[in-house]
N, C-alpha and C positions, 0 to 999 in steps of 0.2 A: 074506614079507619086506617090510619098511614102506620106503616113500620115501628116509627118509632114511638107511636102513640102504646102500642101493643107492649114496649118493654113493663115489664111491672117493678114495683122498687125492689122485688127480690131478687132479679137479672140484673139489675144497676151495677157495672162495675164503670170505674173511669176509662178503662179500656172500651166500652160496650159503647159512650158517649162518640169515640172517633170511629171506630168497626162496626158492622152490624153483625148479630150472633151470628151460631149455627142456625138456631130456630129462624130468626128472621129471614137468613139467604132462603132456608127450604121453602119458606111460605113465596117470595119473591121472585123464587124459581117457578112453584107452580102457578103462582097469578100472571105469565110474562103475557105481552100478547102475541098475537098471531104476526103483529109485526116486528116486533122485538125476536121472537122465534126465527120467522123470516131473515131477519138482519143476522143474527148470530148463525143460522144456517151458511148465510153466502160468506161469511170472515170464515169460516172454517174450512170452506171449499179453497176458499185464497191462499190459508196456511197448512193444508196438509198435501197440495197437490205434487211435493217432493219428496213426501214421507212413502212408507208401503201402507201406511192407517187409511181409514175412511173418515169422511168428516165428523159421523155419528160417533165414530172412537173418540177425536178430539174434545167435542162436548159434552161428551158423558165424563170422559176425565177432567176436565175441566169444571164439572158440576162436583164430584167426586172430591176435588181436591179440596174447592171452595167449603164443604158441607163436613170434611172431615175437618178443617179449620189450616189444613195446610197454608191456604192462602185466604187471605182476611180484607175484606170490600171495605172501604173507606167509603164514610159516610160522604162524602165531598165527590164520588163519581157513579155518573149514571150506570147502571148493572149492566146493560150493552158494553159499554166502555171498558167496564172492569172485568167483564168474560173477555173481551178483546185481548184485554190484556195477558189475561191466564193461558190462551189458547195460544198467543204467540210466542210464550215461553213453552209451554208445552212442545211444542213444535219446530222448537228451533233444537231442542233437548233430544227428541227423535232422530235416530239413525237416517241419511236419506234413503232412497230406494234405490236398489243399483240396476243399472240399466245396461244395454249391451252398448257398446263403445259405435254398431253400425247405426251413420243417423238414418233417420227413416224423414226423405225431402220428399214433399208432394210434388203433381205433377203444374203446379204455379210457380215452388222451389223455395218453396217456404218451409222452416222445421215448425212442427206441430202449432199451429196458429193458439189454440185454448189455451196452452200452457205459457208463450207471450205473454198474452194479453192478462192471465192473470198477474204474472212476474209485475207487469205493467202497471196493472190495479193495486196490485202490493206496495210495491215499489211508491207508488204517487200517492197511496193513502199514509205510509209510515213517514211520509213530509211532515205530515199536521199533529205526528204524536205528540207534540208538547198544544195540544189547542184540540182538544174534546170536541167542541160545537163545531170546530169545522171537518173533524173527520164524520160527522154527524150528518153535518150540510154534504160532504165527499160522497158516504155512503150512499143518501139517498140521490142524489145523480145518480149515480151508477145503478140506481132500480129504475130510473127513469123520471124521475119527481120534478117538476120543472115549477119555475116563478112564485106563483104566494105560498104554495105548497111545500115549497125549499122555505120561503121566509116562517112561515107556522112552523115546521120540522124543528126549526131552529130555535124558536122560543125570544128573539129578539125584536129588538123593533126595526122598523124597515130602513132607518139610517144606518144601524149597527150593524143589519142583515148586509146591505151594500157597500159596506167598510170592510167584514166580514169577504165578501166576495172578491171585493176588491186584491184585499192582501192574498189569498186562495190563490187567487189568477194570477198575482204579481208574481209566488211563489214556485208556481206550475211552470210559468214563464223564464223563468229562471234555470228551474230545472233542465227544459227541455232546451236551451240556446249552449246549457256547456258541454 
């Protein structure tokens, strides 16, 4: 039974028509799956690694904020997406961490390789904030997902899936020449 099947006519507000309740977030929170859990795991590891928090602080506040109604899911974005979203306000909100001013270079002469490469993964996922499906198609690269597995992820058809990539790439590509 879906979500919004579950509203009764005694929850009907016209608000409820574009938002999904408190009630509905908490049922939506605990049915997520293992891969959606997954997924909001690694975006939290991406946005707290400047904070003093841990990523479990981010998503618990982020569950928190959603369920007390501070922040309200629109019916029009997938629950990944819209925890995405919460957690990168969270986190940008957050004091950073202060650090000692000596850097610490390995012996290749590189400063801390993880912390790049998230910047990195940050950085190249918040290109596609205005385009859902393709921070969706981003995401699952970056767990490893390759060919029809990206195209099913996606939910499109295999033209649109490689229009999709297309513009992705053309975007990337951009980025990285200025």
């Amino acid at each position: 039974m879906s979500l919004q099947a579950e509203v009764s006519a005694e929850t009907y507000t016209p608000a409820s028509a574009e938002t999904y309740t408190p009630a509905e977030v908490s049922q939506a929170i605990r049915y997520l799956s293992t891969e959606q859990k997954t997924l909001l795991v690694k975006i939290a590891k991406a946005y707290v690694w400047k904070t003093s928090y841990g990523y479990e602080d981010l998503i618990q506040e982020a569950f928190a904020r959603v369920l007390e109604g501070k922040r309200v899911w629109p019916r029009n974005l997938p629950i990944v997406v819209f925890l995405r979203g919460v957690m990168r306000s969270i986190a940008s909100d957050w004091p950073p961490e202060r650090h000692d001013d000596a850097v610490q270079v390995d012996e290749i002469g590189y400063v801390n390789h993880a912390a790049a490469a998230r910047i990195d993964a940050q950085k190249m996922l918040a290109l596609f904030d205005d385009d859902p499906i393709a921070q969706k198609i981003f995401v699952a690269m970056l767990e490893g997902a390759k060919g029809e597995e990206l195209r099913a992820l996606s939910g499109l058809a295999q033209k649109d899936y490689e229009t999709k990539r297309t513009k992705m790439r053309r975007r990337l590509e951009k980025v990285c020449h200025e």
